[in-house]
C-alpha positions as CSV (number, residue, x, y, z in Angstrom):
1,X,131.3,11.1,179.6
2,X,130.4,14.7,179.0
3,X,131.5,17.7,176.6
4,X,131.7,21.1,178.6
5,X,132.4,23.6,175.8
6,X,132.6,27.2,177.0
7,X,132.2,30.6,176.5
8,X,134.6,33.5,174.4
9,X,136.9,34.7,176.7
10,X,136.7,31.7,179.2
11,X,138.9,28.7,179.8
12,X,138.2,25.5,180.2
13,X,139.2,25.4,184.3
14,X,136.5,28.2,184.4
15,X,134.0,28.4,187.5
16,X,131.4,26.9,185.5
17,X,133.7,24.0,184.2
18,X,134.9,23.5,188.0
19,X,131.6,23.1,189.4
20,X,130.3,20.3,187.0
21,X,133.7,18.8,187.1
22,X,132.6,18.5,191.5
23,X,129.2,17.1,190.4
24,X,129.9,14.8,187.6
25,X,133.2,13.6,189.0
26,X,135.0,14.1,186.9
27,X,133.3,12.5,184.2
28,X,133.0,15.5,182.3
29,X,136.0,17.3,179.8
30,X,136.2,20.5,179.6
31,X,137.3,21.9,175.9
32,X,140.1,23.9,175.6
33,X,139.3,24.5,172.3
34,X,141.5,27.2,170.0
35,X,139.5,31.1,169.4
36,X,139.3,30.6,165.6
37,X,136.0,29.1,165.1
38,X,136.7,26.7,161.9
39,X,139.9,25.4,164.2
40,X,137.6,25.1,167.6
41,X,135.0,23.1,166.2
42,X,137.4,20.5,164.7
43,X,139.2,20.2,168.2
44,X,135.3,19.8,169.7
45,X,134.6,17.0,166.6
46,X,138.7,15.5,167.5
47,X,137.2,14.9,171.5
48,X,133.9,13.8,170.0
49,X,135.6,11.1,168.2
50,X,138.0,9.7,170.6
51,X,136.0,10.0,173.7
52,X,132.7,8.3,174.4
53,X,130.9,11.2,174.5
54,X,126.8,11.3,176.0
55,X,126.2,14.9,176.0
56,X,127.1,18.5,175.8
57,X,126.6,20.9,178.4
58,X,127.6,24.2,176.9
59,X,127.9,28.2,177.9
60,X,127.1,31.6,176.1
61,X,129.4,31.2,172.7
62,X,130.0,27.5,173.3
63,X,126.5,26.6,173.2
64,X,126.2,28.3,169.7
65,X,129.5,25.2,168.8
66,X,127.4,23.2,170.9
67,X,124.1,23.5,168.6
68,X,126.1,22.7,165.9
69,X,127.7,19.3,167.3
70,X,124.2,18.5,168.8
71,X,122.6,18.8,165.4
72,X,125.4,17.1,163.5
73,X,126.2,14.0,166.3
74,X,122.5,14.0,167.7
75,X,123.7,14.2,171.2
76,X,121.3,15.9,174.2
77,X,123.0,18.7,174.7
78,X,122.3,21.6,177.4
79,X,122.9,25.2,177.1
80,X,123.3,27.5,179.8
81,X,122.5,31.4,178.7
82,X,123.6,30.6,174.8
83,X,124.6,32.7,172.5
84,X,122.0,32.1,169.2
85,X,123.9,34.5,166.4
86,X,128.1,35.0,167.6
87,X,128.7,36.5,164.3
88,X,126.3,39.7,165.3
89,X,127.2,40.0,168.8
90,X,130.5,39.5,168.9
91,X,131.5,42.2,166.0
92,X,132.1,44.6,169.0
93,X,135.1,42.0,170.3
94,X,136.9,42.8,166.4
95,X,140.5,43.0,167.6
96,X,142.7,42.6,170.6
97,X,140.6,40.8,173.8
98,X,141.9,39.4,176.7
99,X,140.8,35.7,178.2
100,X,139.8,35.5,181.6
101,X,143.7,34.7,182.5
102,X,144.9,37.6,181.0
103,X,146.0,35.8,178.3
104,X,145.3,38.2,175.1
105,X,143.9,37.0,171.7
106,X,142.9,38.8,168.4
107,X,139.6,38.2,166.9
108,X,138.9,38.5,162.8
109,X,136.3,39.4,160.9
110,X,137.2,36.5,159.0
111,X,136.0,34.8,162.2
112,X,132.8,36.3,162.5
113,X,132.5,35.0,158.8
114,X,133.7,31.2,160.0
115,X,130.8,31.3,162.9
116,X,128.4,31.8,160.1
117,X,129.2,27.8,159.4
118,X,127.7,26.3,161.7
119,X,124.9,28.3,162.0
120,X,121.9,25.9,162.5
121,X,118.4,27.5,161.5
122,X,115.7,24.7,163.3
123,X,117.2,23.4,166.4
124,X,115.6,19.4,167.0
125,X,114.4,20.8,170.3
126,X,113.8,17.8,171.8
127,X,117.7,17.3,172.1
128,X,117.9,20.2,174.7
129,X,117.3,21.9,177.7
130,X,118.1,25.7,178.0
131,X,118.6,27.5,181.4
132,X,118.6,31.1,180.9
133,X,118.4,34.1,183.0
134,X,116.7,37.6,182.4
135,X,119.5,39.2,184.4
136,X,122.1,38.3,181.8
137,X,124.0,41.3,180.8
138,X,125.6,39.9,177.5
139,X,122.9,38.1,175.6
140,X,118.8,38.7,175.5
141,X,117.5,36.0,176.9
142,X,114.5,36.3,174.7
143,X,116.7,35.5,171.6
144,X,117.5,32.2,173.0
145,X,113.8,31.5,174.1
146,X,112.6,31.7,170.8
147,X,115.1,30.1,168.5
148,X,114.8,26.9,170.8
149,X,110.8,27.4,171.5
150,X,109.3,23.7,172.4
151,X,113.1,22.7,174.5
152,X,112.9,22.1,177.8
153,X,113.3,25.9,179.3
154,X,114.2,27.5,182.8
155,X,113.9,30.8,182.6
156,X,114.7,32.6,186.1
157,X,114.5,36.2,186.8
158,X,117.6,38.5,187.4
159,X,120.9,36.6,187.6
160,X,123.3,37.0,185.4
161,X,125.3,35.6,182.1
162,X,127.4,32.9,184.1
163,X,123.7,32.2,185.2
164,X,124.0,32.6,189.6
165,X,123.0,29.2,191.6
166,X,123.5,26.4,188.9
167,X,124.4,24.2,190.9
168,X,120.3,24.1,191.8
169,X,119.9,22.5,188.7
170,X,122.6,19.9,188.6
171,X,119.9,16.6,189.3
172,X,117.9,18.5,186.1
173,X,120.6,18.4,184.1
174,X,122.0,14.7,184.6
175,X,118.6,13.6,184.6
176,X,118.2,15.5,181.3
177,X,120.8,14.2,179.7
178,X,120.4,10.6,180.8
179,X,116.6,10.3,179.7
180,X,116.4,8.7,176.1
């Protein structure tokens, strides 16, 4: 079994979740974790406990929860377009935001200040695999690239932050996640 955690204004039926639900059959759960960080990463440690989880596949803000789990449950864990520091780039999101659904949430400062608690400063690389596009228009790429230099890293050109054709990579990522 699988953790899919994903991104800030996503859900967790989003097209990303929906597609590895079709490859993994279903084998996979798909957070639908609350928006205040502190509360979000105790509903990710709640599934961690009473599932058997194997891995995390993660996107954008839920791969920077993701790092966090990986590091504290030592769990092989990939990231698709990650965000590295939420509590910089999401300072422009301070206030009313709607999810995907319409459904609107506020975001705190005192949020920005929560994400800065599970901020994990050397990544045990071996534990992931990144895929990342250059055509992503919400994080830098680069940013990513660097923090988790010596991971296994696809980096493809244009595309964008939901990262376009992922399902290409589907036998990577199983195979990733079930190599020791």
């Amino acid at each position: 079994m699988f953790l899919y955690i994903h991104g800030f204004r996503t859900l967790k039926d989003s097209y990303t979740a929906n597609l590895l639900q079709k490859y993994f059959q279903n084998n996979i759960i798909s957070s639908d974790h609350p928006i205040e960080p502190k509360k979000a990463v105790e509903y990710m440690e709640e599934t961690l406990k009473n599932h058997d989880i194997k891995g995390i596949i993660a996107s954008s803000l839920g791969g920077f929860y993701a790092t966090y789990l990986s590091e504290k449950y030592y769990l092989k864990t990939v990231l698709i377009n990650p965000s590295v520091k939420p509590y910089e780039t999401l300072k422009k999101h301070l206030g009313k935001n709607k999810k995907f659904n319409g459904e609107e949430f506020i975001w705190k400062e005192e949020y920005l200040e929560q994400l800065k608690n599970y901020k994990v400063t050397k990544p045990t690389v071996k534990n992931y695999m990144l895929l990342l596009q250059k055509g992503d228009e919400i994080l830098n790429f680069k940013i990513a690239k660097n923090f988790y230099r010596g991971a296994k890293i696809i980096v493809e050109e244009n595309g964008c932050h939901r990262f376009d054709g992922l399902e290409k990579y589907f036998d990577d990522i199983n195979s990733f996640l079930f190599t020791p």
